[in-house]
C-alpha positions as CSV (number, residue, x, y, z in Angstrom):
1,X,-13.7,75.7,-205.7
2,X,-11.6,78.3,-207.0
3,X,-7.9,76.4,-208.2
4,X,-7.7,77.4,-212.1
5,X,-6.3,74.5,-214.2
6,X,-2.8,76.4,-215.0
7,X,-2.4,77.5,-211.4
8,X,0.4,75.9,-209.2
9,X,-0.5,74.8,-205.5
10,X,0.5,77.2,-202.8
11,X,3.6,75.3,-201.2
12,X,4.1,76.4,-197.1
13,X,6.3,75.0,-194.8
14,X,5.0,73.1,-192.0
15,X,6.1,76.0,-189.4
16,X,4.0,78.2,-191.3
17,X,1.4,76.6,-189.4
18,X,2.4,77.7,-185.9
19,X,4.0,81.1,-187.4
20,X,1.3,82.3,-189.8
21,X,-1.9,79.9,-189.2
22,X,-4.5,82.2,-190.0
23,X,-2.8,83.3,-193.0
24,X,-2.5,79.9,-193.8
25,X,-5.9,78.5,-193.1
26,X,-7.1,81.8,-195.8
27,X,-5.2,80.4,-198.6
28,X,-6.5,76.5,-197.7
29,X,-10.3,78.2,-198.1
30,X,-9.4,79.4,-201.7
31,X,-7.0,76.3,-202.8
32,X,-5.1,73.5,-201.4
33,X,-2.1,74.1,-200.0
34,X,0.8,71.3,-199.7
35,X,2.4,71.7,-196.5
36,X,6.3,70.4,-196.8
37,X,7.5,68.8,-193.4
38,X,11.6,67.7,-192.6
39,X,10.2,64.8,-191.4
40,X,7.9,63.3,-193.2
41,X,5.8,63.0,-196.4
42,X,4.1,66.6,-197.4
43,X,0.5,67.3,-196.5
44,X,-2.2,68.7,-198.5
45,X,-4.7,70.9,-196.5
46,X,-7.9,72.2,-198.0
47,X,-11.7,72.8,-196.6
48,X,-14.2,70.3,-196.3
49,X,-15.9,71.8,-199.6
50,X,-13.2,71.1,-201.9
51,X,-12.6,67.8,-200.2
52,X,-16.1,67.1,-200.9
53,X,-16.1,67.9,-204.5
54,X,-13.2,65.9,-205.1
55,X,-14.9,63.0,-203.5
56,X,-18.3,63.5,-205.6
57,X,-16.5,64.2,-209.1
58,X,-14.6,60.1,-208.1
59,X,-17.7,59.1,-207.6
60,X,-19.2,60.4,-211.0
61,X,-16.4,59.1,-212.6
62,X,-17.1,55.4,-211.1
63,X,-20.5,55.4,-212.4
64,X,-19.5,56.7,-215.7
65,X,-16.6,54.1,-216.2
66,X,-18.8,51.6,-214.9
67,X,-21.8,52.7,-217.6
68,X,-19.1,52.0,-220.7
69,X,-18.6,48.6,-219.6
70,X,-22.0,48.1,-220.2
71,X,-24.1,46.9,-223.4
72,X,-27.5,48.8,-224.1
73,X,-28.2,52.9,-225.1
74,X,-25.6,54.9,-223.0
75,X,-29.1,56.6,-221.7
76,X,-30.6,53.4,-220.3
77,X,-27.3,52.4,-219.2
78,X,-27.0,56.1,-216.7
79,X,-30.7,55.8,-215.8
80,X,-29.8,52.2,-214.4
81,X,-27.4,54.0,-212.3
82,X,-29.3,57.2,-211.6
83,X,-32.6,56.2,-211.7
84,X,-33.9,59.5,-211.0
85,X,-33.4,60.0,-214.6
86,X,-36.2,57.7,-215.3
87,X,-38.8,60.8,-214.5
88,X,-37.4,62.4,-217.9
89,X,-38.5,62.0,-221.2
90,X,-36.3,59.4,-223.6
91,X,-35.2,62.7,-225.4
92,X,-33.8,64.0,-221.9
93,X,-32.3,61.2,-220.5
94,X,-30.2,61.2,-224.1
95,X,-29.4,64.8,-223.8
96,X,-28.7,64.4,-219.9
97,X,-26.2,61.5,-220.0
98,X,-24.1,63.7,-223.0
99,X,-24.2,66.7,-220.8
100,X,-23.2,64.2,-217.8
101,X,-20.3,63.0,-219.6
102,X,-19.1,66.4,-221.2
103,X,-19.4,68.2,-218.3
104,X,-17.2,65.1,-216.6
105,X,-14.7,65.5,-218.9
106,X,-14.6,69.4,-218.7
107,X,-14.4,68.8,-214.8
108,X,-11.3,66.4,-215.3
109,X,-9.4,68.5,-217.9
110,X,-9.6,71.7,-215.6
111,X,-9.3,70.4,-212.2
112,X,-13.0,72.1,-211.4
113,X,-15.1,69.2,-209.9
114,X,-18.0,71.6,-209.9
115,X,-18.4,71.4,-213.5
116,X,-20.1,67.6,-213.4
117,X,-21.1,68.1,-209.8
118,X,-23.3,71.3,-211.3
119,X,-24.6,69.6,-214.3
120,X,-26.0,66.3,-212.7
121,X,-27.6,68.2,-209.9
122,X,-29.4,70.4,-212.4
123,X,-30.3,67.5,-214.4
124,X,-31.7,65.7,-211.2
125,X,-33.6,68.8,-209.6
126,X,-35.4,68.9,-213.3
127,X,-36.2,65.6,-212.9
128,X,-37.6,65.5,-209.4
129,X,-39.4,69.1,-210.3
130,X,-40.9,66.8,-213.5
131,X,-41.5,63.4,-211.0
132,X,-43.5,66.4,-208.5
133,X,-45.6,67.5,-211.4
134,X,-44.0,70.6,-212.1
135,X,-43.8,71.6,-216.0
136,X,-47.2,69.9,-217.0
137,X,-49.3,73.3,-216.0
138,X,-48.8,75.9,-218.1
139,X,-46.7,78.9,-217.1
140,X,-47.9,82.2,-216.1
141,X,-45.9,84.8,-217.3
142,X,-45.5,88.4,-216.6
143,X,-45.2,90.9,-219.5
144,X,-42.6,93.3,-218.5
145,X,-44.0,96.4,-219.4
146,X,-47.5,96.6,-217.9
147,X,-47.0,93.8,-215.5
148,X,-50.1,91.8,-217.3
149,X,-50.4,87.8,-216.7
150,X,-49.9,86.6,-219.9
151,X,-51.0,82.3,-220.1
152,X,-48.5,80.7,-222.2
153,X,-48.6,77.0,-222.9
């Protein structure tokens, strides 16, 4: 999603669409584009991505409003609603629901849905690598100047 939060939409006239469709259909990829008609109600066209995202970062912002309504640790409260976030430690579930809800309220102040969309599936790829077993061996790293396994816990 590429629309920057000071950025106006791209306004076309419906003719456009007959005239100039390809150019059209370019600018939709990058940013929506409100499509003015004589005879009815403009149109906003846009791809399926950012259609998508705008759908996901509603849905994120369900489960968060629904969360506040609720008693309890804001934590416990998330991991009743994404209970993937049970696989994390009680330290990361508390440091995932503040990055949940900051990164939210970045998405919402700049109009980029991939902000929260981003940050929860990070946080929920961590916790499925954690749930799979991943993290509890140690890593082998490799020293960059003699290429050397180095074991570090």
């Amino acid at each position: 999603m590429t629309i920057a939060a000071d950025s106006s939409t791209t306004t076309r006239r419906s003719s456009d669409l007959s005239k100039h469709s390809a150019e059209v259909f370019a600018e939709a990829e990058e940013h929506p584009v409100t499509v003015t008609r004589r005879d009815g109600e403009s149109l906003v066209l846009m791809s399926q991505r950012e259609a998508d995202a705008r759908a996901e970062l509603l849905n994120i912002a369900g489960t968060l409003i629904t969360v506040t309504l609720e008693e309890g640790l804001l934590s416990e409260r998330m991991a009743s609603r994404y209970p993937w976030m049970y696989a994390l430690s009680a330290q990361d579930r508390e440091q995932c629901a503040r990055d949940l809800i900051d990164a939210a309220r970045a998405s919402f102040a700049t109009q980029q849905p991939h902000l929260a969309i981003t940050k929860l599936t990070s946080w929920r790829e961590t916790a499925t690598a954690i749930a799979a077993g991943l993290g509890s061996e140690p890593v082998e790293w490799l020293d960059e100047d003699d290429d050397t396994v180095v074991e570090r816990p």
